[in-house]
Every structure is written in structure tokens, then in C-alpha cells.
Phi, psi and omega in degrees: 000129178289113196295322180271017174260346196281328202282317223270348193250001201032068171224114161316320188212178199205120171327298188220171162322282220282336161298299205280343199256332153292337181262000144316294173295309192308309199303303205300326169323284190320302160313326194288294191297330168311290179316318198290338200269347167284337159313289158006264189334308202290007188238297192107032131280138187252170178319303190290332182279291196305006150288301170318276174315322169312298173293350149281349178289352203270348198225017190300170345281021196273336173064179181220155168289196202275237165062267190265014166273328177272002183270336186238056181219129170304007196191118179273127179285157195248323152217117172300331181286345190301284200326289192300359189273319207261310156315320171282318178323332174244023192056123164198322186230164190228119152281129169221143173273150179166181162077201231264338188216093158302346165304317166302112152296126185255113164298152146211147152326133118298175162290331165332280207304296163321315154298318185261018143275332175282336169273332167282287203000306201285337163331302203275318204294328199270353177299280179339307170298282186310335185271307185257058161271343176303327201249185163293142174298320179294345198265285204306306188293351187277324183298322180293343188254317149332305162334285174261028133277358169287288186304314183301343168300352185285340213269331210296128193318139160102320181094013159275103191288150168310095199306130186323328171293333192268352171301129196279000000 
């Protein structure tokens, strides 16, 4: 049991491992996305647009439809067209018909949009540093891998989780 989730929860104990090890991700989750939405904010961004604009930069210049934009965001947004209105509205993003469905809208970074991810980096890059110096290159890929035995479950057909008894 960890002294410091013990302090920040004020609790002495926890039902189980697994109790203690969720609320470990959840608080540290929490801390991370507080630092991170004080960034955000200092651009006149919320997380999910700077989720949003991060994955078109992973794919500029080709951009993606609504679609495959809510399939590869960290925090699922309930509506993306939402996201994306209030990003072109300030140029950051460009709407387009195109590909194989003229039906489709294709979002992409602008260079606007691109310019203010290259003016955030170095921010989120010293957030990163400062939250994790305690650990290690190995400590971190090991937290990542920890991580995504969690998240993959989420992955599970159906949208359905294992019932808690069948969990080894």
C-alpha cells in the first residue's frame, strides 16, 4: 500500500489491491489532466481540442473524417463535430469533401493549428519531465504496459467487461 495515495485520499486502507490500484490511476490520471488542462486553457483550448488537433497532426496533411477521429481520442468526446466547429472557427482546422464519399467531411491541421502545437510542446514536454523524473526509461515503459492491461479491456467485443468473478 502506497503512503502517498494514503496521504492525498486521506484512507488508511483499501478493500483490495485492486481498489487501491484503481484509485492510484484514477488520482494520478487526475493530476496529470489538472496540469495538463492549465496548459490547455493558457491557448484558449480544452484537452479534448488539443487531442483532437494532436491526431491530425500525427496524420497531416491527409487529415481524417469525424469517425476516425472519435475512434482515436483519449477521453471519448460525445460530439466531435462540436469539437471540430469550434476549432475551424478559429482556424486551427479546415473542413473538406473528398476521397472515395463526398458525403464525408475530412477534418486537417491548418498551419495555424500546427503553429500552436509546436508553441504548446515544449510546455506539456517540461509537464512530462517534471511528473516523471522519479521514474526511469524502463519504469515508464513498464507503467505503459501496466496501463494497457487496463485500457485493453475496454477494447472487449460488445463493450462488454469480464464480470469481476471471472477476473483471474
Amino acid at each position: 500500500m502506497t503512503e502517498a495515495l494514503k496521504r492525498r485520499l486521506k484512507q488508511s486502507r483499501f478493500a483490495s489491491p485492486q481498489q487501491e490500484a484503481m484509485l492510484s490511476v484514477a488520482v494520478a490520471a487526475a493530476a496529470v489532466n489538472g496540469l495538463m488542462d492549465q496548459i490547455c486553457d493558457k491557448y484558449g483550448l480544452t484537452r479534448p481540442q488539443y487531442n483532437l488537433l494532436r491526431i491530425l497532426r500525427g496524420v497531416h496533411p491527409e487529415g481524417h473524417p469525424r469517425c476516425e477521429i472519435a475512434q482515436r481520442m483519449i477521453e471519448r468526446a460525445p460530439d466531435i463535430t462540436r469539437l471540430v466547429d469550434r476549432l475551424q472557427a478559429r482556424g486551427l482546422v479546415r473542413r473538406s469533401r473528398g476521397g472515395t464519399d463526398q458525403r464525408q467531411a475530412i477534418a486537417r491541421i491548418t498551419p495555424k493549428g500546427l503553429k500552436l502545437l509546436d508553441t504548446i510542446q515544449p510546455e506539456l514536454d517540461a509537464l512530462s519531465a517534471a511528473r516523471l523524473h522519479k521514474l526511469s526509461n524502463q519504469d515508464c515503459h513498464e507503467l505503459s504496459r501496466l496501463c494497457a492491461l487496463i485500457f485493453e479491456e475496454e477494447a472487449c467485443p460488445g463493450g462488454n467487461l469480464p464480470h469481476p468473478k471471472t477476473v483471474p
